[in-house]
C-alpha positions, -999 to +999 in steps of 0.1 A: +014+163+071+009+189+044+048+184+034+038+149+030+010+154+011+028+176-008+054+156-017+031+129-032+008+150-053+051+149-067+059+110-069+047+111-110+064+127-137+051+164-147+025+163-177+041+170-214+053+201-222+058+211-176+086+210-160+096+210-127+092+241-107+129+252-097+118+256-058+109+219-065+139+200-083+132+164-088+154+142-064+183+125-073+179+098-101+138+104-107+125+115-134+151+105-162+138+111-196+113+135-183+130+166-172+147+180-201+155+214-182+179+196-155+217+191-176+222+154-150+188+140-163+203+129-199+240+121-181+255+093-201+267+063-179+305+052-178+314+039-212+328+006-213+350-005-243+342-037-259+369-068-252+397-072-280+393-104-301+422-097-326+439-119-304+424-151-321+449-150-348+479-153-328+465-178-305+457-199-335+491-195-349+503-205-311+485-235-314+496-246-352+527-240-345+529-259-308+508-289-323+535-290-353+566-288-330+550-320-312+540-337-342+577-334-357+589-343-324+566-376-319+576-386-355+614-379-356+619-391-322+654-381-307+667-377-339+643-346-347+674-326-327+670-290-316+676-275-347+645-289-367+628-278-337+639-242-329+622-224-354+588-230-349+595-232-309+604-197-316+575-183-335+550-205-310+560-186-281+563-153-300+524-157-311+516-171-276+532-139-265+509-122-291+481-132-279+484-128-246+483-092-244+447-088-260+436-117-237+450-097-209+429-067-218+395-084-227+397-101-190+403-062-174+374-055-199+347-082-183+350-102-212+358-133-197+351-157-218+371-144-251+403-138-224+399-170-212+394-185-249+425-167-259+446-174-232+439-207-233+444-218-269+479-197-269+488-213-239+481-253-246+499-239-276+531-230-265+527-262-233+523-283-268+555-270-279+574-268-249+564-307-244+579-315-281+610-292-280+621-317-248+609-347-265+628-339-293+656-322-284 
């Protein structure tokens, strides 16, 4: 009973300018902000880097450039052929490609919705232009 009591006349923090008797340490994760003599009371946390969202710029470039491969393609028709088309096939995929790696990352990151964002532009992107290369072509 007298450890109990003890170890209430404990539960607040110590009045300004007191610490905490070294025979009593404070337990683990109490007293945070208040014990300036203890080195794991002002521990930083894990640091979390923020999500990438340079990716944006490539993604919108894989979507120009998928939406203008299908627009050639729907108004040239069959006679658009593979070499109109090639080009900026190419340079869709390449920014698709891009952008994929900072979507990657922001995902690992928990940044869900700007991997998913950039992920999904660059990808309807480069679907756009796979759609119009085999239209075309």
């Amino acid at each position: 009973m007298a450890q109990e009591g003890m170890s209430r006349s404990m539960q607040g923090p110590p009045p300004p300018g007191y610490s905490y008797p070294p025979s009593h340490p404070p337990a683990h994760g109490y007293g945070l902000g208040y014990a300036p003599g203890y080195p794991g009371a002002y521990a930083p946390g894990p640091a979390v880097a923020k999500p990438p969202v340079w990716g944006f710029g490539p993604a919108a470039a894989a979507f120009f450039f998928g939406i203008m491969v299908f627009l050639i393609s729907g108004f040239k028709g069959r006679s658009a052929g593979w070499e109109m088309l090639a080009v900026p096939t190419l340079l869709c995929f390449a920014a698709a490609l891009a952008a994929a790696i900072p979507g990657i990352i922001a995902l690992t990151r928990k940044g869900i919705a700007i991997g998913l964002g950039t992920l999904g532009v660059a990808g309807f992107g480069a679907f756009l232009a796979l759609v119009g290369f085999v239209l075309g072509a």
